[in-house]
TIFI-170817 format. One record per residue (C-alpha): x, y, z; residue number from 1; residue in one letter. Coordinates in steps of 0.05 Angstrom, whole numbers, plus 5000, padded with zeros to 4 digits. Each point is the difference from the previous one (the first is absolute). Layout:
residues N
x,y,z,n,res
X,Y,Z,NUM,a $
...
This chain:
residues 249
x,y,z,n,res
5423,5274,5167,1,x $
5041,5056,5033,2,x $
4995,5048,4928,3,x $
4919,4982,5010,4,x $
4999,5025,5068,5,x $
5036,5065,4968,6,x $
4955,5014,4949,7,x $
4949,5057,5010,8,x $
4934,4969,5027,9,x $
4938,5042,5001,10,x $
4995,4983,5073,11,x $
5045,4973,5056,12,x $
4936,4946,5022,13,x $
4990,4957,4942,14,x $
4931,4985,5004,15,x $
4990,5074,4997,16,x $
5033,5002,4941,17,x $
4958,4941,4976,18,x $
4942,5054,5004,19,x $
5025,5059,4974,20,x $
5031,4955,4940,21,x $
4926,4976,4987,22,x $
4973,5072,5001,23,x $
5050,5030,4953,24,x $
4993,4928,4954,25,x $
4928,4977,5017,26,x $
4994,4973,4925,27,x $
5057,4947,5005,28,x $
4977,4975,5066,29,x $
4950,4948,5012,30,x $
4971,4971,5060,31,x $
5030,5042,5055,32,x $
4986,4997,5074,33,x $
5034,5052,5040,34,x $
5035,4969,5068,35,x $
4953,4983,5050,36,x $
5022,4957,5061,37,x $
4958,4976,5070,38,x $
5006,4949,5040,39,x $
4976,4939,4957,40,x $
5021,5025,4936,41,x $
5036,5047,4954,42,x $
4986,5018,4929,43,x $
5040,5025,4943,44,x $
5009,4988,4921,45,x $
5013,5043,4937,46,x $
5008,4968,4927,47,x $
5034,5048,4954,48,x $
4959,4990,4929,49,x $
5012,5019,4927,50,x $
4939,4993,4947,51,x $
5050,4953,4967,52,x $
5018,4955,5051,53,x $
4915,4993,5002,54,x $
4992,4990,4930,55,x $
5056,4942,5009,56,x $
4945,4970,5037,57,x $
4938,5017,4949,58,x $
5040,4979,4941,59,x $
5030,4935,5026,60,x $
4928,4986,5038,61,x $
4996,4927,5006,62,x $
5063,4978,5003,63,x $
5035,4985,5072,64,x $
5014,5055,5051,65,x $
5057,4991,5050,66,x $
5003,5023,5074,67,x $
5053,5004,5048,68,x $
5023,5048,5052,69,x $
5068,5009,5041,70,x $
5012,5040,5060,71,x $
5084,4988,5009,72,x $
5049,5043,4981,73,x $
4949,5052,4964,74,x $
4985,5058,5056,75,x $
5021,5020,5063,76,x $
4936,4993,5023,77,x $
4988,4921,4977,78,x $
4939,5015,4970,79,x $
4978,4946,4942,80,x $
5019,5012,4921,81,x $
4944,4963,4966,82,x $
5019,4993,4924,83,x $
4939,4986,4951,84,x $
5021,4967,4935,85,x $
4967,4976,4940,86,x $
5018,4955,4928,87,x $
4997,5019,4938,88,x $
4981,4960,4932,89,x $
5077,4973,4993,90,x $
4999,4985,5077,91,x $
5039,5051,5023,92,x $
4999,5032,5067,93,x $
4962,5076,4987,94,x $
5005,5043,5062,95,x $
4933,5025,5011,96,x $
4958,5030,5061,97,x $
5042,5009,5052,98,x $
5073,5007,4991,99,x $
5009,5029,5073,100,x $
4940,4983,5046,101,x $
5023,5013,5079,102,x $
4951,4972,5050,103,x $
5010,5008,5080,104,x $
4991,4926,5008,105,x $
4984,4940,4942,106,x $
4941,4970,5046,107,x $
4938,4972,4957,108,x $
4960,5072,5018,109,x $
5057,5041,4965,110,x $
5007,4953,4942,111,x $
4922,5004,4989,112,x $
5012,5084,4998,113,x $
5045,4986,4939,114,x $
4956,4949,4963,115,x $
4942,5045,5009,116,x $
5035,5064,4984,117,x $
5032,4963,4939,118,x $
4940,4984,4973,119,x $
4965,5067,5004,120,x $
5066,5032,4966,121,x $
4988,4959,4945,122,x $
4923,5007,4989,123,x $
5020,5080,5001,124,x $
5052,4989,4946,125,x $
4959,4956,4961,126,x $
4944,5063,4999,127,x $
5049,5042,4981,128,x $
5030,4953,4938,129,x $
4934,4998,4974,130,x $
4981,5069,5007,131,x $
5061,5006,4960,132,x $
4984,4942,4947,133,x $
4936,5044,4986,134,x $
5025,5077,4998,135,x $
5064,4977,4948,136,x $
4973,4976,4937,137,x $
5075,4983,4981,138,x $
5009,4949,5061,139,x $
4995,4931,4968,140,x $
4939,4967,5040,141,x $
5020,4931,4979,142,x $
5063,5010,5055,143,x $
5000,4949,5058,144,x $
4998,5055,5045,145,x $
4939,5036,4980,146,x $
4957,4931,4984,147,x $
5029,4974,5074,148,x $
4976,5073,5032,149,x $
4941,4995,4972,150,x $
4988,4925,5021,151,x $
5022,5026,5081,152,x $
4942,5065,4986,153,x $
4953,4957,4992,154,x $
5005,4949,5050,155,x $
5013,5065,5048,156,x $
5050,4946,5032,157,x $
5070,4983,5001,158,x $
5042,4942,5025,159,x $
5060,4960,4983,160,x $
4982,4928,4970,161,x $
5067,4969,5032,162,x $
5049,5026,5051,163,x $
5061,4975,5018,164,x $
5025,5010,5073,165,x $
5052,4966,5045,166,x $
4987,4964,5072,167,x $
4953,5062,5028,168,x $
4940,4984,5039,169,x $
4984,5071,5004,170,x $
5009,5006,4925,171,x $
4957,4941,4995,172,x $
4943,5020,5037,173,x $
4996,5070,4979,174,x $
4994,4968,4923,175,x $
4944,4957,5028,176,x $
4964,5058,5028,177,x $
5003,5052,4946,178,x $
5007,4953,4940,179,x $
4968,4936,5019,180,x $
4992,4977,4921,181,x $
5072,5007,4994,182,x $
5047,4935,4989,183,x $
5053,5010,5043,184,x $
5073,4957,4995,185,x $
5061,4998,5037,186,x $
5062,5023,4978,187,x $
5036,4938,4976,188,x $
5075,5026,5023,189,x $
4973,5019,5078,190,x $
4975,4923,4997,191,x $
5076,4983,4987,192,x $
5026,5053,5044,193,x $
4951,4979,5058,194,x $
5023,4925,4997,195,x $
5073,5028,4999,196,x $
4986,5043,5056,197,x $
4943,4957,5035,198,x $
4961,5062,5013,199,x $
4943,5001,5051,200,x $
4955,5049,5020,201,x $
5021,4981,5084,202,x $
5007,5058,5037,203,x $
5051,5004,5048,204,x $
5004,4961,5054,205,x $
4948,4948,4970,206,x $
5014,4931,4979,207,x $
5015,4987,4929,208,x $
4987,4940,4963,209,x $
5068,4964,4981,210,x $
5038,5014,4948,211,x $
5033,4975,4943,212,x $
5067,4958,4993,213,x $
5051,5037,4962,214,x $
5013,4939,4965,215,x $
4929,4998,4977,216,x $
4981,5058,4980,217,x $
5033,4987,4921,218,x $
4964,4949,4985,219,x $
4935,5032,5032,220,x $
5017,5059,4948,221,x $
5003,4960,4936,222,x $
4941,4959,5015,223,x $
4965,5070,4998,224,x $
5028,5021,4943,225,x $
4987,4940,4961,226,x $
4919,5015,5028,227,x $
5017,5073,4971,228,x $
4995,4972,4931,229,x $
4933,4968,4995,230,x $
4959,5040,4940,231,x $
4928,4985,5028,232,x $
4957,4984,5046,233,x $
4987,4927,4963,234,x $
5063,4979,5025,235,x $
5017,5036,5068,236,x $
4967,4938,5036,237,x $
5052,4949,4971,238,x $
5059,5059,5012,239,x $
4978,5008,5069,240,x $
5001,4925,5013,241,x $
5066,5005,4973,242,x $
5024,5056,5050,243,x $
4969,4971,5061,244,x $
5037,4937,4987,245,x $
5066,5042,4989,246,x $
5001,5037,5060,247,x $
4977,4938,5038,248,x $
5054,4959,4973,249,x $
């Protein structure tokens, strides 16, 4: 941190570096909101881009997209890193999108700026692929990225089939909003974590529910992970018989 804070800035206020950073590199930034703060609310966000981190996102279309943000230990200022992630064919994790995406808060209205800006960044890069596709006779039009650009053209849409996010209401709703046709699941390890941790969403000074006995808590685990391996949705009612009797036990 301290050779950070001695490395040349282009101004000594970082949000007004923010701005003159987007000015001098408007073309890698998407979905920027300069600082704007009142009484009720304050507004920020800026999502560095790259036309290959989009194209991750045209060329894997229809597989799973993954979501999650983090405010601790990134900036001085605590604002949240939102990470965008997506799989490929060998279900590997392909950055993609948004590999630095700072927000002033990660309420539902912020997360619905990314999801909408995400999805106009990739309607412009899917224009421009196929633009592309059509002035190079030596691009090979058979390639999953052109046929997938040319599938999002046409349906002048674009939106994730499946995305994966942890415990986040405000992730939740914003998805609901923006991209109500989209199946959203929770991230199997925050399931695991949250039991560990018995996470609630009490504010302070409220009641929360009771927790968990130490003692408990294994056996609460591997009853979930056994649910973890059902294949289908034939036999989820038998597995969840199974893991209500489990953790009732």
């Amino acid at each position: 941190m301290a050779g950070l804070r001695r490395a040349v800035r282009l101004h000594s206020d970082p949000f007004v570096a923010v701005d003159i950073f987007v000015k001098n590199n408007w073309a890698n930034v998407f979905g920027y909101q300069a600082l704007k703060v009142n009484k009720k609310s304050k507004r920020f966000s800026i999502g560095v881009k790259s036309s290959w981190s989009f194209a991750n996102l045209i060329r894997h279309h229809g597989n799973a997209v993954f979501l999650d943000s983090s405010w601790r230990n990134k900036n001085e200022n605590r604002a949240p890193l939102t990470f965008v992630a997506t799989t490929n064919a060998a279900g590997h994790m392909v950055p993609c999108a948004c590999a630095a995406y700072l927000s002033a808060d990660a309420t539902t209205s912020s997360f619905e700026h990314l999801l909408a800006s995400l999805e106009e960044e990739v309607l412009k890069e899917a224009e421009k692929i196929c633009e592309e596709s059509i002035n190079d006779p030596n691009l090979d039009p058979d390639d999953i990225l052109y046929v997938n650009a040319a599938k999002i053209q046409e349906q002048g849409t674009w939106h994730p089939a499946v995305v994966m996010i942890d415990k986040c209401r405000a992730e939740l709703n914003a998805l609901q909003s923006v991209w109500p046709e989209t199946q959203v699941r929770l991230c199997q390890f925050h399931i695991l974590q949250a039991i560990c941790r018995w996470d609630t969403d009490a504010k302070a000074g409220s009641q929360k529910p009771p927790g968990i006995n130490r003692k408990d808590k294994p056996g609460i685990c591997a009853a979930f992970r056994e649910a973890q391996r059902c294949g289908n949705m034939d036999d989820w009612p038998a597995a969840r018989v199974t893991f209500d009797a489990a953790i009732k036990a």
